[in-house]
Structure formats: structure tokens, C-alpha cells
MARMARSE-248983 format. One line per field, with one value per residue (C-alpha): residue in one letter; residue number from 1; x negated, y, z. Coordinates in Angstrom, 3 decimals, always signed. Layout:
BEGIN
mivex	A	...
nuti	NUM	...
east	X	...
north	Y	...
up	Z	...
//
This chain:
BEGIN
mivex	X	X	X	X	X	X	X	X	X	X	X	X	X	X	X	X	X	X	X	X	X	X	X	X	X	X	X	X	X	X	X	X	X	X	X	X	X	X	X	X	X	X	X	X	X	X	X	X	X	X	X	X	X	X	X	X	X	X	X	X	X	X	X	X	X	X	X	X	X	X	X	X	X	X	X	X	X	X	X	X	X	X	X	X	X	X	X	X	X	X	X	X	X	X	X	X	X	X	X	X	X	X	X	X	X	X	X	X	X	X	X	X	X	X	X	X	X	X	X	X	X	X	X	X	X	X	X	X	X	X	X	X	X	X	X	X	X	X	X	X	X	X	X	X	X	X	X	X	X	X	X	X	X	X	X	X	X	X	X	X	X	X	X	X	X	X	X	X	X	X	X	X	X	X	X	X	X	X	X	X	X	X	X	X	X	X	X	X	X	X	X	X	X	X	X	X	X	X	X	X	X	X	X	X	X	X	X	X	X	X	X	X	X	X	X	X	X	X	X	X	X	X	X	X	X	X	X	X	X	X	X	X	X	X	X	X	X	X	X	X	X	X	X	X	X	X	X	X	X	X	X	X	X	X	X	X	X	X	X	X	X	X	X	X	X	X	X	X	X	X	X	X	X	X	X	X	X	X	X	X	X	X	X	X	X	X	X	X	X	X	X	X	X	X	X	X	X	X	X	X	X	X	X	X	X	X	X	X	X	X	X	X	X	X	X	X	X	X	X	X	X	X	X	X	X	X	X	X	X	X	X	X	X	X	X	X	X	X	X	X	X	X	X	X	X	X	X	X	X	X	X	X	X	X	X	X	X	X	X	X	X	X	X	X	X	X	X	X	X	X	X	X	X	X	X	X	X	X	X	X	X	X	X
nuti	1	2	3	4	5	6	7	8	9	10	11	12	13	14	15	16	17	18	19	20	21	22	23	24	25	26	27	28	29	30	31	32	33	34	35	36	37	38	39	40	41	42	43	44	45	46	47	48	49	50	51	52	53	54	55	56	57	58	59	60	61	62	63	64	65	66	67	68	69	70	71	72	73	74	75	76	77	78	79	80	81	82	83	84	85	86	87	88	89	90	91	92	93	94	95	96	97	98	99	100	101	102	103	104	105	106	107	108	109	110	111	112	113	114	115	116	117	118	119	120	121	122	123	124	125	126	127	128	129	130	131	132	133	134	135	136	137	138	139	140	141	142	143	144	145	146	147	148	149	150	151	152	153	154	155	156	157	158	159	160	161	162	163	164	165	166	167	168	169	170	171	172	173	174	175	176	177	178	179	180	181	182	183	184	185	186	187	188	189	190	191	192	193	194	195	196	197	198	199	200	201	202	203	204	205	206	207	208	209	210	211	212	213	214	215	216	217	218	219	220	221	222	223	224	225	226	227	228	229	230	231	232	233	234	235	236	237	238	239	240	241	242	243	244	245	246	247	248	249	250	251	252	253	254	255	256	257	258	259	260	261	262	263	264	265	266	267	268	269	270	271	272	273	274	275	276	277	278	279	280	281	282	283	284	285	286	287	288	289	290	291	292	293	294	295	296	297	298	299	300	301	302	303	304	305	306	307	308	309	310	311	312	313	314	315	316	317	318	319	320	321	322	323	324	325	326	327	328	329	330	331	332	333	334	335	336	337	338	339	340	341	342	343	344	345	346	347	348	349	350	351	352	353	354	355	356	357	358	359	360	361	362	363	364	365	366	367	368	369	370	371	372	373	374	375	376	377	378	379	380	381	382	383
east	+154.036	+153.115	+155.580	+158.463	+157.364	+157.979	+160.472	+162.482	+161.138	+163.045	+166.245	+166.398	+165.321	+168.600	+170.618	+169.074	+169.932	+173.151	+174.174	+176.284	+178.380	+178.614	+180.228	+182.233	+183.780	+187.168	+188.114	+191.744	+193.663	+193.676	+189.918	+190.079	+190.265	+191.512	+189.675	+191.070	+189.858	+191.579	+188.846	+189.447	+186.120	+185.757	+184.994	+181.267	+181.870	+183.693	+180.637	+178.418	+179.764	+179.983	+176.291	+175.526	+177.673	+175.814	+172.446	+173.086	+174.695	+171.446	+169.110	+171.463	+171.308	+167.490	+166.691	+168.803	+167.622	+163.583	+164.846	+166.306	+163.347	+160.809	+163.009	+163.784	+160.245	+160.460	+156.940	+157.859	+159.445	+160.795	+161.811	+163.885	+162.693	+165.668	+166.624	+163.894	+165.069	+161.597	+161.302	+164.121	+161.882	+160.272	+160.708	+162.119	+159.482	+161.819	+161.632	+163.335	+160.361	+159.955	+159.415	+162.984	+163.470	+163.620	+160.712	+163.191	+164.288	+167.418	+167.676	+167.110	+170.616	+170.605	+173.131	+171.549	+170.982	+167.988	+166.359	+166.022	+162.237	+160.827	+157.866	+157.171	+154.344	+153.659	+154.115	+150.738	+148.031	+147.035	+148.777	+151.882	+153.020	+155.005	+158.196	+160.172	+163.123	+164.106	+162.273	+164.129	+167.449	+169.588	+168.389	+169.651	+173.109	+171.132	+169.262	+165.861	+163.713	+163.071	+160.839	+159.948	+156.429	+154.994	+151.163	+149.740	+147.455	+145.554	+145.914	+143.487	+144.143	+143.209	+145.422	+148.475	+147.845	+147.572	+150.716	+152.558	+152.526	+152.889	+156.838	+156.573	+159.896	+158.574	+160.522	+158.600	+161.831	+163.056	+166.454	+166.588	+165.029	+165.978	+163.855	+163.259	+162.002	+162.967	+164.476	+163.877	+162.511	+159.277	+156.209	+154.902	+157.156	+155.650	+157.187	+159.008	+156.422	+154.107	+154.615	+155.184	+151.889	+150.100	+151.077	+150.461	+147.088	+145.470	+145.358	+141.302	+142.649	+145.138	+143.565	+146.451	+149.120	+151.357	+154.485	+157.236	+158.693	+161.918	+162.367	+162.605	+160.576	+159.737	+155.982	+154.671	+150.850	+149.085	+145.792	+143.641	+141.148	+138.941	+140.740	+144.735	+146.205	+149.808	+151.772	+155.153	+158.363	+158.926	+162.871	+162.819	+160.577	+161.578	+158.408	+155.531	+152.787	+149.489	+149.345	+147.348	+143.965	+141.585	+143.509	+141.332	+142.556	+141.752	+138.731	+140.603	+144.633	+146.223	+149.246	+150.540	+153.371	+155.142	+158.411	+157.353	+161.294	+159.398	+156.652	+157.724	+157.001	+153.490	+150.414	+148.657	+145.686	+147.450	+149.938	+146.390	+145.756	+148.776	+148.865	+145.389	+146.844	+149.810	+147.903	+144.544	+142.051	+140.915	+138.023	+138.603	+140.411	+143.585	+147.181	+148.607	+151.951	+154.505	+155.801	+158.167	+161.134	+161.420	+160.873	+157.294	+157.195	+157.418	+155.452	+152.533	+152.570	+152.434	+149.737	+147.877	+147.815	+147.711	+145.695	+146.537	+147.690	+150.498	+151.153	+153.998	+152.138	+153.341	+155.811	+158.086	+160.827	+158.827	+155.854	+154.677	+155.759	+158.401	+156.989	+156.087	+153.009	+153.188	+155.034	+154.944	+151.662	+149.238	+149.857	+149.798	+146.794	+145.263	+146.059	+145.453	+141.805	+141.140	+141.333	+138.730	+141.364	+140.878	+143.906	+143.723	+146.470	+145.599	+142.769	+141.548	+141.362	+144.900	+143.241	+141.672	+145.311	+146.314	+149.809	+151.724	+154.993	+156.401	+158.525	+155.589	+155.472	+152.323	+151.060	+150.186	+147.738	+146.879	+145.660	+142.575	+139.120	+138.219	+141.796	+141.895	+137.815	+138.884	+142.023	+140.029	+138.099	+140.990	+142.242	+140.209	+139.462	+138.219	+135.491
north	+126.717	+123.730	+122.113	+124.193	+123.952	+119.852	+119.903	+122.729	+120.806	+117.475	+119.184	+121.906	+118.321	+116.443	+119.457	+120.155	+116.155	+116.380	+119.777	+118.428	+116.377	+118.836	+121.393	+119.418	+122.846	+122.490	+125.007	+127.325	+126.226	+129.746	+128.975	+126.171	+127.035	+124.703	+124.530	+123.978	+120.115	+119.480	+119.620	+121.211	+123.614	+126.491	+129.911	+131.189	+133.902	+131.301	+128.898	+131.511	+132.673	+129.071	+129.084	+132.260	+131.104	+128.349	+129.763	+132.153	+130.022	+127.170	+130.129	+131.213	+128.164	+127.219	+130.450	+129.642	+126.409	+127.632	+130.296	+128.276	+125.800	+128.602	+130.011	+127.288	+126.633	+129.565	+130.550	+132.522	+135.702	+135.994	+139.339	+139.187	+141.405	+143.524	+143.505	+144.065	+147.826	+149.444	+149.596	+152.088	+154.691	+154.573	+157.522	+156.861	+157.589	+158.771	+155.861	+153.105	+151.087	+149.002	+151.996	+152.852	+149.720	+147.781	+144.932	+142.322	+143.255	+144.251	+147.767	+149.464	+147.886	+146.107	+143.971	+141.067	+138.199	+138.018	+135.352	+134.857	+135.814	+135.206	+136.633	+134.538	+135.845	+133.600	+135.236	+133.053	+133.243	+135.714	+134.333	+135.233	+133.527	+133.997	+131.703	+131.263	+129.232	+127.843	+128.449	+127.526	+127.340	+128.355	+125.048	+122.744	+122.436	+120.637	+118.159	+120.351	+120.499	+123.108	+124.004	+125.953	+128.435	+129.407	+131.310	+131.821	+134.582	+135.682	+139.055	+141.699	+141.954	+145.575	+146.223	+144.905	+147.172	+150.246	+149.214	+148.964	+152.775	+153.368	+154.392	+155.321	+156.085	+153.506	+149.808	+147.716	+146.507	+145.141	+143.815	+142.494	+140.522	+137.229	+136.489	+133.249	+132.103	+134.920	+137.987	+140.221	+143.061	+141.380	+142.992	+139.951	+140.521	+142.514	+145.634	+144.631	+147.160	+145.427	+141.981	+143.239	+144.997	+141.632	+140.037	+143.128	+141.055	+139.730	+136.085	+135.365	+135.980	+133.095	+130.598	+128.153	+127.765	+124.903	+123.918	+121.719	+120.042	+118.621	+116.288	+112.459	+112.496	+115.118	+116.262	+118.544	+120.125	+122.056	+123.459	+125.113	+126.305	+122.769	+121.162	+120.522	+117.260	+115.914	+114.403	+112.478	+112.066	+108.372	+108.244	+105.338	+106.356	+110.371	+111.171	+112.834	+110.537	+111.348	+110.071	+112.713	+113.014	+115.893	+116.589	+117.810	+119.217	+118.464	+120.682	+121.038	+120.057	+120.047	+121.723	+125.558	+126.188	+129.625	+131.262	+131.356	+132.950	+136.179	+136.284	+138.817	+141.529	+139.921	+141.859	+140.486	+139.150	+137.262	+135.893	+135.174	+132.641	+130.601	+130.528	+129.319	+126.822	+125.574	+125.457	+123.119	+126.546	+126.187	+124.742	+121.442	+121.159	+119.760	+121.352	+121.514	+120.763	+123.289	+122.412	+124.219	+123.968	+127.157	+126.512	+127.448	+124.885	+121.985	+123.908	+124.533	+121.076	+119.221	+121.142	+120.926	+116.831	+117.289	+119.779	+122.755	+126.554	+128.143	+131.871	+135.119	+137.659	+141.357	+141.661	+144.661	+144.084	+143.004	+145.277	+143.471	+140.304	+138.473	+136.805	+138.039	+138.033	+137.891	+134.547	+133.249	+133.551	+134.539	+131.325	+129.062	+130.343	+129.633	+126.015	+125.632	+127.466	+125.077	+122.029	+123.312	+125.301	+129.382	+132.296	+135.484	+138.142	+139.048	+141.968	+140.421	+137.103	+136.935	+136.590	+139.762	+141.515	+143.218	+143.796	+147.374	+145.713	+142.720	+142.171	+143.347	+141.712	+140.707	+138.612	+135.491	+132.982	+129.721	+126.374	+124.179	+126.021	+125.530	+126.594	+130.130	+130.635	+129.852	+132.143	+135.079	+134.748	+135.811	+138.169	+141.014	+141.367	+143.378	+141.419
up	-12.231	-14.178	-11.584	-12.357	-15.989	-16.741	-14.864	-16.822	-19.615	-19.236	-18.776	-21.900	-23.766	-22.507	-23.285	-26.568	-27.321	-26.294	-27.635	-30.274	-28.154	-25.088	-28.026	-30.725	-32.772	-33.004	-35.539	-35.637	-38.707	-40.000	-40.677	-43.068	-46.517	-49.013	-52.605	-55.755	-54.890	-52.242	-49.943	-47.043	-46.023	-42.938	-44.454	-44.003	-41.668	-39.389	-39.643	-39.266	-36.189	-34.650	-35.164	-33.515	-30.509	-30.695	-30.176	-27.886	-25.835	-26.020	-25.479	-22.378	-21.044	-21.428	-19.855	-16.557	-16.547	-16.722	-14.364	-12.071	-12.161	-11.307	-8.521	-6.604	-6.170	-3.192	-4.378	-7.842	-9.177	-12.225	-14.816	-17.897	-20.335	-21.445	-25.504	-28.243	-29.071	-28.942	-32.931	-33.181	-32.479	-35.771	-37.965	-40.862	-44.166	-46.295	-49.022	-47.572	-46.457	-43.992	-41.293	-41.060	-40.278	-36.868	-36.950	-36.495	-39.643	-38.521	-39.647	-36.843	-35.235	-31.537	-32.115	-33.158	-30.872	-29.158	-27.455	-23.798	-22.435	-18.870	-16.857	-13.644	-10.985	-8.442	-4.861	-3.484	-5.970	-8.671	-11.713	-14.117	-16.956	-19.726	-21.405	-24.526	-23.144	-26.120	-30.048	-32.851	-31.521	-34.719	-35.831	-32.915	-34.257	-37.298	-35.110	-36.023	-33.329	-31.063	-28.215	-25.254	-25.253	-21.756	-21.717	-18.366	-17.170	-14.177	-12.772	-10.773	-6.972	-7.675	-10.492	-8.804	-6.137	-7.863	-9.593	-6.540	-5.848	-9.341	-9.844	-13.138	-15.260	-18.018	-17.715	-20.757	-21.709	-18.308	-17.951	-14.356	-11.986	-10.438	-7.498	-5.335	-1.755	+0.067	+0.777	-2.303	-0.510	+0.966	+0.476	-1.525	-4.245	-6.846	-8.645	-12.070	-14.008	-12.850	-13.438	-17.079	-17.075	-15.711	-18.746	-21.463	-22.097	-25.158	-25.783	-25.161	-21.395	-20.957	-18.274	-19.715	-22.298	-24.020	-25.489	-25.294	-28.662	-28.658	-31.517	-32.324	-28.816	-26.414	-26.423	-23.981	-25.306	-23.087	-22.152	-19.157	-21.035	-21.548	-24.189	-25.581	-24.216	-25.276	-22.661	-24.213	-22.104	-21.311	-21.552	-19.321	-16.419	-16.773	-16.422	-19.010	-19.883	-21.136	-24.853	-26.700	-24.599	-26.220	-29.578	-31.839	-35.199	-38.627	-39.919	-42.971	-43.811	-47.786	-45.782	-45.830	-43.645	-44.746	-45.295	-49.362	-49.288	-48.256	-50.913	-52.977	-50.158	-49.255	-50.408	-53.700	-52.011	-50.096	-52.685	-55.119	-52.270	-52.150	-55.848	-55.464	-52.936	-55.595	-58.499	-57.263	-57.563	-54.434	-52.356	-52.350	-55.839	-54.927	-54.880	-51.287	-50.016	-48.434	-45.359	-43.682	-40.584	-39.452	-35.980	-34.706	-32.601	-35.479	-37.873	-36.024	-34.092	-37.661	-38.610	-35.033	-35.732	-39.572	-40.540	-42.451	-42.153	-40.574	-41.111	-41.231	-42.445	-43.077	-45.619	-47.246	-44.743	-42.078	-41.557	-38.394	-39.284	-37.397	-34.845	-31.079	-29.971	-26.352	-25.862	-29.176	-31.382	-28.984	-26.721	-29.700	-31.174	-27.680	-27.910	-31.644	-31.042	-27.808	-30.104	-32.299	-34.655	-35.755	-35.834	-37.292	-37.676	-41.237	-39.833	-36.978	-34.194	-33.094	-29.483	-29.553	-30.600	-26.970	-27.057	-25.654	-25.638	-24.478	-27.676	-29.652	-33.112	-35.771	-38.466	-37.688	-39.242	-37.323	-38.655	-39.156	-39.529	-43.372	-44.113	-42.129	-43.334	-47.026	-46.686	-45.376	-48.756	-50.183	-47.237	-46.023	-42.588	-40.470	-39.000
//
């Protein structure tokens, strides 16, 4: 896996690098508008569209290459989790809330893209893991940086057994299956439920987890458990090389990371501590900075060598938040919490959160220690 997983790695960063020049837009001349300066400008739905093509076709792409990459290996199976269409279901409350709505905040319509997602169960030993190909890709056409999320776990012998004669009618969102080092039909490979089912775990059960930033240089942070290490990708030499041993984060950062854009929804205790956070009310006295990119990856590996808090809490729109918990929150909490960080969503650890779906969303709050215990002054929990 870890293999297959650098080496994916180093080619989604060349891609991502060279996406601008691998796709110069060339534009129909019935799109260019002309404005009362003189200044010729593409409409917004045209632009708008060119960077929709654009992501889907970087988050197409990173998924085939981590696909591929896993495959040809010979020693791993791999599922695509079909589209997130699970919050349909809903029923509708009657007051135009948030539960007639999809939690992608899409309304309750499919249509929107949606990123590509990968379960991979090794056909030798007793783990599966978990990918996001490619986060943040709406903002590679800006030269933002990206990256790819993975979270390994270990399985149960046992459980995969009783799975196997389990036919049941459910899928848990499963799209296909792409399968590699063999014929598909050997008895090693496991059923598609459940692969899905191995990975339906919360995060205090990942044996390993990382990320992969793509930026000004690529970083790959990972952990097994004992520690996060940073390994940056020598452009010369092709090769990862160990340059953060043992990160560690900042007890406390003057950073929050948020989409403040959304604040208006957010409940009042919660909006009583950023104000405390803006104004200088606050522990330590001093009035923080907001920080924000957008893509998960940046935000929280500023505030993993920084300091500070990163959350997407619950808002009017988005009841569960916005982010997925499977292979996005719960495998950065694990690395954030294995350098000495905390993560809560809102109620709760974000570790102890075991998900029923595999496009399952919730609140998130990750970041330095003083920073989530101060925040949960303000934020009731459960615990």
C-alpha cells in the first residue's frame, strides 16, 4: 500500500503542476463578451463551466492514476464508491430547513460533481484503506494547492468471512470494481459489500493515515500510529525524503481556519467564540488571524506546523457540515491527534464518530490542544 501510495503520489503532483499547460482553454468566439471598455471578458457561465470541466477532469484523472497504482501492484483490489445520493432520503420538515436538503448542500439534486473515492483491500494481509484522489481540485486551475487523503484500517478475519456469504441487497454506495493480479473471480478477492463494510470504522481504529500536499513543494505526512513524519519530494532525485521527523504541533496557534462566509447559519455559541477570537476576549488576550484556502489539505497542514484551529461546523444549509468523514476528517484528525493535536466534531472526539455511510458527512474541529479545549468552553459537548 504505502508502495502504491508514493508512487501515485509523484504522478497526481506532476499532473497537478502541469495542469495549466496540459489544458490551455481556448474559448469559442461566441463566448467573449465585449464591455463598454473595450475589454474583451468570457461570460460567467462559460468560465464557470471551464472550471467544472476542469475539476472533474483532475479528479478523473487522479483517481485512475491511484487506481492504476494500487492495481498494478497484483496484490490489491480496489471499489469506487458510486455518487453521494444517500441524503435524498431525507424527509422534507416542512419549513425549508436544512432537512429537505441534500448534505452537500445541493438541494437534494445529484447532479453535482462529485469527487472520485477509492477503497483498496489488500488480497495478502488483513488491511483496507481508504483515498481521496485529489482534495481541492476546483482550486488547481488557480495554482492553489491540492492534495490526496488515504486512511488505512485493519480488518477481522472473522468478519470478512461472514461477509462473504452475506448477499445482501444493500451496495453502500458502490459504483464498480476494478480489480488487479488476477482473475477477478478468485476466492481471495473479497465481496464489494464487504470491502465497504471493512472500512465503515471510526477513526481511533486507523493503524495508519497521511496526506499528500501539492504546493510550492510536494509534502507527503503520514503516520502508523507512533508519531506524524513529513517526507518532501526531491524534484531532482524523484524520490520522498524524510524532512519532518516527529512533527509535533503547536500547543496553542493565534490561527482559525473557517469558511466565516457561512457564519450566519452557525449556532450562537459557536459564533460568541470567534467573536471572542476577533476581538482579543480570549485566553491569551490577543486577536487571531483568519486563514483560509479552501482546500483541507492547506488549511489543516498550516495549522499542523503553525498552530491553530481548523473547523466546518453545522450550519443552516449544511446540517452535517460539508466535509466527509470517512476519507476526509476522520484520517486527518488521526494525524493531527498523533502529533500531540485534539479533534472534536462539535459533540464529541471526531475519532470516536463511526460512520454508516461511506459519503457520510460531520462537523469538524481539528487544531492545536489549547485552541479545541478553549473552544469547547464556548461549545458544549457531550463529554
Amino acid at each position: 500500500l504505502s508502495v502504491s501510495i508514493q508512487m501515485a503520489c509523484k504522478t497526481i503532483s506532476n499532473l497537478v503542476n502541469r495542469n495549466s499547460i496540459n489544458n490551455l482553454p481556448i474559448p469559442h468566439p461566441d463566448e467573449i463578451t465585449n464591455t463598454n471598455g473595450g475589454i474583451n471578458t468570457m461570460n460567467s457561465t462559460v468560465q464557470y463551466d471551464m472550471r467544472m470541466n476542469s475539476m472533474k477532469r483532475l479528479d478523473q484523472v487522479s483517481t485512475n492514476v491511484l487506481r492504476n497504482a494500487l492495481r498494478f501492484t497484483g496484490k490489491l483490489q480496489t471499489v469506487k464508491p458510486a455518487k453521494d445520493v444517500e441524503f435524498e432520503e431525507y424527509e422534507y420538515d416542512g419549513n425549508g430547513s436544512s432537512g429537505s436538503r441534500s448534505d452537500d448542500g445541493s438541494g437534494g439534486q445529484t447532479n453535482e460533481h462529485q469527487p472520485g473515492v477509492l477503497i483498496a483491500s489488500t488480497l495478502d494481509s488483513k488491511y483496507v484503506a481508504v483515498f481521496d484522489p485529489l482534495d481541492g481540485s476546483g482550486n488547481a486551475d488557480a495554482a492553489i494547492c491540492t492534495g490526496t487523503i488515504f486512511g488505512i484500517f485493519e480488518t477481522d478475519n472473522d468478519e470478512d468471512n461472514d461477509n462473504n456469504g452475506d448477499n445482501t441487497d444493500d451496495d453502500y454506495g458502490i459504483d464498480n470494481v476494478v480489480v488487479g493480479g488476477g482473475d477477478s473471480t478468485s476466492s481471495s478477492h473479497k465481496p464489494n459489500d464487504a470491502l465497504v463494510k471493512a472500512v465503515l470504522q471510526p477513526g481511533k481504529k486507523l493503524r495508519a493515515a497521511g496526506y499528500c500536499l501539492y504546493s510550492s513543494a510536494t509534502i507527503l505526512v503520514f503516520t502508523l500510529g507512533e508519531g506524524t513524519h513529513g517526507f518532501t519530494l526531491d524534484p531532482q532525485l524523484n524520490e520522498f525524503v524524510l524532512t519532518h521527523p516527529n512533527i509535533r504541533i503547536p500547543p496553542r496557534g493565534n490561527v482559525y481556519s473557517c469558511n466565516e462566509a457561512n457564519s450566519e447559519g452557525w449556532d450562537d455559541d459557536l459564533k460568541n467564540y470567534v467573536r471572542a477570537l476577533k476581538t482579543g476576549e480570549n485566553e491569551i488576550g490577543e486577536r487571531y488571524a483568519l486563514r483560509y484556502v479552501g482546500s483541507m489539505v492547506g488549511d489543516i497542514h498550516r495549522t499542523l506546523m503553525y498552530g491553530g484551529i481548523f473547523f466546518y461546523p453545522s450550519d443552516l444549509q449544511q446540517r452535517y457540515g460539508n466535509l466527509q468523514l470517512l476519507y476526509k476528517s476522520a484520517p486527518m484528525s488521526f494525524v493531527i491527534e498523533q502529533a500531540g493535536g485534539k479533534s472534536t466534531n462539535g459533540k464529541k472526539g471526531l475519532l470516536d464518530v463511526q460512520p454508516t455511510r461511506v459519503h457520510e458527512r460531520s462537523p469538524c474541529f481539528i487544531g492545536s490542544p489549547e485552541n479545541i479545549d478553549e473552544m469547547k468552553k464556548y461549545v458544549r459537548h457531550d463529554e
